[in-house]
Each structure stands twice: as C-alpha cells, then as structure tokens.
C-alpha positions in Angstrom: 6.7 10.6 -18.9 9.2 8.5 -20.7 12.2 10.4 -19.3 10.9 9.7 -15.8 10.4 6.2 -16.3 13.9 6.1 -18.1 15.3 7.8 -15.2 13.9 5.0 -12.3 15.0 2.5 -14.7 18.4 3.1 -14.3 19.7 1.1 -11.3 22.8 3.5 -10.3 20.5 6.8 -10.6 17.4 5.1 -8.6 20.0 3.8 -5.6 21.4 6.8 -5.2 18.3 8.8 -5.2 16.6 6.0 -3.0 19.1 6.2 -0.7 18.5 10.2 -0.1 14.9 9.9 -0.5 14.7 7.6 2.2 16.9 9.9 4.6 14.7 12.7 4.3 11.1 11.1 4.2 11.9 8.6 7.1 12.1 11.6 9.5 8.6 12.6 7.9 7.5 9.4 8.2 8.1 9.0 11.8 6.7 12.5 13.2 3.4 12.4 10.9 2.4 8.8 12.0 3.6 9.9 15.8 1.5 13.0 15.7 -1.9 11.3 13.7 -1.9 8.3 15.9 -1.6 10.5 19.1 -4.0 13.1 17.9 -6.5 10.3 16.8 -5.9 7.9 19.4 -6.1 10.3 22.3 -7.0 13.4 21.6 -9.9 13.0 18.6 -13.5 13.6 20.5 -15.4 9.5 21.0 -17.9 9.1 18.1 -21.8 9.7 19.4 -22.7 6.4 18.7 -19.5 3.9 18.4 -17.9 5.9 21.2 -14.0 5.0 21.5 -14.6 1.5 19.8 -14.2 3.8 16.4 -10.9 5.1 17.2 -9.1 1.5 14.9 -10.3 3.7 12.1 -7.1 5.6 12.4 -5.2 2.5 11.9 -7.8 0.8 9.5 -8.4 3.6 6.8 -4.8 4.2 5.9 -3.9 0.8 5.6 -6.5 0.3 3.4 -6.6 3.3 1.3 -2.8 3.0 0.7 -3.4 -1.2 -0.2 -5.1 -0.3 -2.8 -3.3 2.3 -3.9 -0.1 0.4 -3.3 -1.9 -2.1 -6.1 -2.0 0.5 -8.9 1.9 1.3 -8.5 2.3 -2.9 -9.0 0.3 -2.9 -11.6 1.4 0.3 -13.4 5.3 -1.5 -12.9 4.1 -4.3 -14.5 3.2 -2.7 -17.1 6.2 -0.9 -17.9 7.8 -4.4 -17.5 5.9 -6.2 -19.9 5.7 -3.6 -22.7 8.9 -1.7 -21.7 11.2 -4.7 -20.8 12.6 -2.5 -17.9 14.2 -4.4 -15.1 13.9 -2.0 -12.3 10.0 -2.1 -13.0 10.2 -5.9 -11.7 12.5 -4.9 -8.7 9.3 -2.2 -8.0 7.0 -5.2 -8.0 8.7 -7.6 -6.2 9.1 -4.7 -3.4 5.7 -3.2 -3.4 4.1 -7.0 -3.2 5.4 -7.7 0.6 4.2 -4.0 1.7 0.6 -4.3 -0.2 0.1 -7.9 1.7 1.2 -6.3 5.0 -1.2 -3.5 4.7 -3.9 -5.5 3.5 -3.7 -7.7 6.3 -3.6 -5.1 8.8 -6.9 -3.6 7.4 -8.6 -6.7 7.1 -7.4 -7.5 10.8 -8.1 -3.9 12.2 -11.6 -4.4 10.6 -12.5 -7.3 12.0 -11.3 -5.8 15.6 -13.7 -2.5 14.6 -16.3 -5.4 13.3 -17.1 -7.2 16.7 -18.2 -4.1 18.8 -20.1 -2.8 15.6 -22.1 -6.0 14.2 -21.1 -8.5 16.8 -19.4 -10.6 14.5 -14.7 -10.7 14.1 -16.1 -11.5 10.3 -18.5 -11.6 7.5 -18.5 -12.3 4.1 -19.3 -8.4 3.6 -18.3 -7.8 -0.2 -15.9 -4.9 0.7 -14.6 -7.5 3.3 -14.1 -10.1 0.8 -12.7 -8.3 -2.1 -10.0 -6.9 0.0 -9.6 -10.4 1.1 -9.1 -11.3 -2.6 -7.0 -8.1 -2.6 -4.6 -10.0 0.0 -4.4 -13.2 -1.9 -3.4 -11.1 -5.1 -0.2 -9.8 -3.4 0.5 -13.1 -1.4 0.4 -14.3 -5.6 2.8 -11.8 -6.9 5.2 -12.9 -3.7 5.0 -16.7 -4.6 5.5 -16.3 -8.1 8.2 -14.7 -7.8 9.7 -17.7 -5.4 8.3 -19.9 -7.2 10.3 -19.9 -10.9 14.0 -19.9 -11.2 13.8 -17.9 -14.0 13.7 -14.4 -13.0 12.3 -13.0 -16.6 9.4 -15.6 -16.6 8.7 -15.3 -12.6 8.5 -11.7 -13.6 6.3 -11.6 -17.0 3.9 -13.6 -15.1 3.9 -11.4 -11.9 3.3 -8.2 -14.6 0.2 -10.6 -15.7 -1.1 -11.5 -12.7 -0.4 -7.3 -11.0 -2.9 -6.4 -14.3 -5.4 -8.5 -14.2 -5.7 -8.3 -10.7 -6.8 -4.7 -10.9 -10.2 -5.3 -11.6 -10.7 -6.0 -8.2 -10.0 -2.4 -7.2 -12.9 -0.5 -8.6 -14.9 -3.5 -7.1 -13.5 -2.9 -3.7 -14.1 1.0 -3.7 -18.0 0.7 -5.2 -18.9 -2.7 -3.6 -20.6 -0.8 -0.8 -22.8 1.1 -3.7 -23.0 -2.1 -5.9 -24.3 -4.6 -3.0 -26.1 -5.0 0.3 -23.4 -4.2 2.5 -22.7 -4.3 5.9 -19.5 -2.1 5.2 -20.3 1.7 6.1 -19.9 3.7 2.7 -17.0 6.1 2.5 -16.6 9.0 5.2 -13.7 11.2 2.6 -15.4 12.6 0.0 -13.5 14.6 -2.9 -16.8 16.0 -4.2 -19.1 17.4 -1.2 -18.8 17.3 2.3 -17.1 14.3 4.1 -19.3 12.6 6.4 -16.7 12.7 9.1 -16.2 15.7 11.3 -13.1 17.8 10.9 -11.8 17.1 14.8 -11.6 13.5 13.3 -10.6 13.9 9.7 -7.9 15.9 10.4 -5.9 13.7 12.3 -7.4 10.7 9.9 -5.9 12.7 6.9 -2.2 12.8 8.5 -2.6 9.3 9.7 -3.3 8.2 5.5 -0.2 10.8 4.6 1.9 8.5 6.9 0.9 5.5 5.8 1.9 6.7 2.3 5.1 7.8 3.3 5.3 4.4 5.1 4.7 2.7 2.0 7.1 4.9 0.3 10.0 4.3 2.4 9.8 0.7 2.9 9.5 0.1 -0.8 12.4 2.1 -1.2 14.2 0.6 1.0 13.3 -3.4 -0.5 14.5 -1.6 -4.0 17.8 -0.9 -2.7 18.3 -4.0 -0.6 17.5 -6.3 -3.9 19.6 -4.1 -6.1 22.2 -4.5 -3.3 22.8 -8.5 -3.8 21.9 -8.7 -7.5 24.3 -5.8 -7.9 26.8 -6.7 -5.6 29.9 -6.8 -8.1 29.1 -3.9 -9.8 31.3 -1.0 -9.8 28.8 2.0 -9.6 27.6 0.2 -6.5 31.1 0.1 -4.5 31.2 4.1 -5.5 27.8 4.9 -3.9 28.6 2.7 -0.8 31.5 4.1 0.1 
C-alpha cells in the first residue's frame, strides 16, 4: 500500500503515467458511454409503469453512484495529505472536487427532470434528495477553500478537514431511503440478491455506471496533469516528458 501511494506521490512518475492512462482509457471512455446511452436510451424496453419517462435513469444513476464514490477518493487523498504530508494527494483533491460537484449536480438535476413525471413535483426535500444536495455543497467547499487562502499548505490541510468530515454524509445518502420516509425509490443494484431491475435494463445501466467511472477517471487525470503543468512549469523532468 505504501509503495503505491509513494509511487502517485511522485510528480514525474504520476504525469507520465497520467499522460498514457489517459490515451488508452479515453478511447474506453468514449465507446462505453456511446454504446450504454444508445442501448439505454433507445433500445432498453419502456418500464410498465413509468414508461419512457424512466429512461434519465441512465444518466441519473451513474452520476450519482460515481459522486459518491468520487467523495471517498477526496477523502481517502486527504487523508494521505494530512497524515502523509504528500503533495500530489492535494493536487488529487483539488481535481476530484470540480468533477464530484459536476456530477452531483447532474444527478440532482436529472432527478428532479425524472421527479416531475413521477411525483408531480421538479423538487422535494426527500432525504436522499437533500443529502446529496449537501453532498454538492461539500465539493463546491473543497473548490472555495482552495481559492480562498493564499497559502496553498493551509488551503490544503483544511480542504483534507473538510473532504473527512464530510464523509459522514455518504452512509446517510446510501441508507436514507431505509432510515426515513422517503419518497426516493430504494436501490434497484443489489450485490446480495437479485436486482430489482430487469436485465434488458441493467445491462446497459451497468456500462452506462462503467463510463461514468472512466469519465471520472480521465478527467481527473487530466486536472492532475494540467495543475502539475503550471506549478511545475520550470522543472526539468517536465520539459523531458513534453517533448
């Protein structure tokens, strides 16, 4: 474990192994969101009761599921920051922050779209629905603490602070539907017994969550090497791997 993390701490071995990660999973990327959203979108049967109003779950569900697991890599960075004192852990935060906020707001957007047809209402104050609000105002934090000191060690400790403490809104997000009255449907992937989804719509739902992870991936990648970029710009190992 520590040779990993001693291995993406180093700024020279990271961009160069961003920079062919990036060529190979973009192409992934690309033809596994092409092919889900076309085989959800089009092709995946209308549900018996929602009919085509459901299909925004092949939008909604990945950008969720990959939120909140685009939280846990924050957090876990911050982590490694604050106990570790590795820098590249707080280039991992400041990138993941942007891409969390983005695909928190497309969620909570997408749901509200899937919410009018469903309850009649663009919004409630669900408990899922708010937490991953809250979820969204934790990333839009991380971002404007990191504008907001000149310092890039202090702007960074208390990011690390904020990424932890922030995760105990995840488990609340995942069992708020269990926990409370809730509007929210519970989940429809199950690990442990059968998914309450039928396979000609899981299946493209599963490829559609694949490439919103690979989505995820790639852009924070690519925010990594575009900050290491300008706050490496002089360095030597830099103008090699350019070139």
């Amino acid at each position: 474990m520590w040779k990993i993390i001693h291995k993406f701490g180093s700024p020279p071995w990271f961009f160069r192994f961003a920079t062919k990660a990036v060529q190979w999973l973009l192409p992934l990327m690309l033809i596994a969101l092409v092919v889900g959203c076309v085989w959800g979108l089009l092709y995946a049967p209308p549900d018996f009761r929602q009919g085509n109003s459901y299909r925004i779950i092949f939008i909604h569900v990945p950008a969720a599921v990959v939120a909140l697991a685009g939280y846990y890599v924050m957090a876990f960075a911050g982590l490694v920051s604050l106990v570790w004192k590795i820098k590249m852990a707080d280039v991992a935060m400041r990138a993941v922050a942007p891409v969390g906020a983005a695909l928190t707001f497309v969620a909570l957007v997408t749901g509200a779209i899937w919410g009018k047809p469903t309850w009649g209402a663009w919004w409630v104050w669900d408990a899922r629905i708010t937490s991953m609000l809250i979820l969204l105002f934790l990333y839009l934090g991380v971002v404007a603490l990191f504008e907001a000191y000149e310092n890039p060690e202090v702007a960074a400790k208390a990011c690390a602070v904020l990424s932890l403490v922030g995760t105990v809104n995840i488990p609340i997000i995942y069992k708020s539907v269990d926990w409370w009255y809730s509007l929210h449907q519970p989940a429809s992937i199950k690990f442990t017994g059968e998914s309450a989804i039928d396979a000609s719509m899981l299946y493209p739902l599963l490829v559609n969550i694949g490439a919103f992870y690979l989505l995820f991936a790639v852009v924070v990648m690519m925010n990594m090497r575009a900050t290491l970029l300008e706050t490496h710009s002089n360095a030597a190992w830099l103008r090699e791997a350019v070139e």
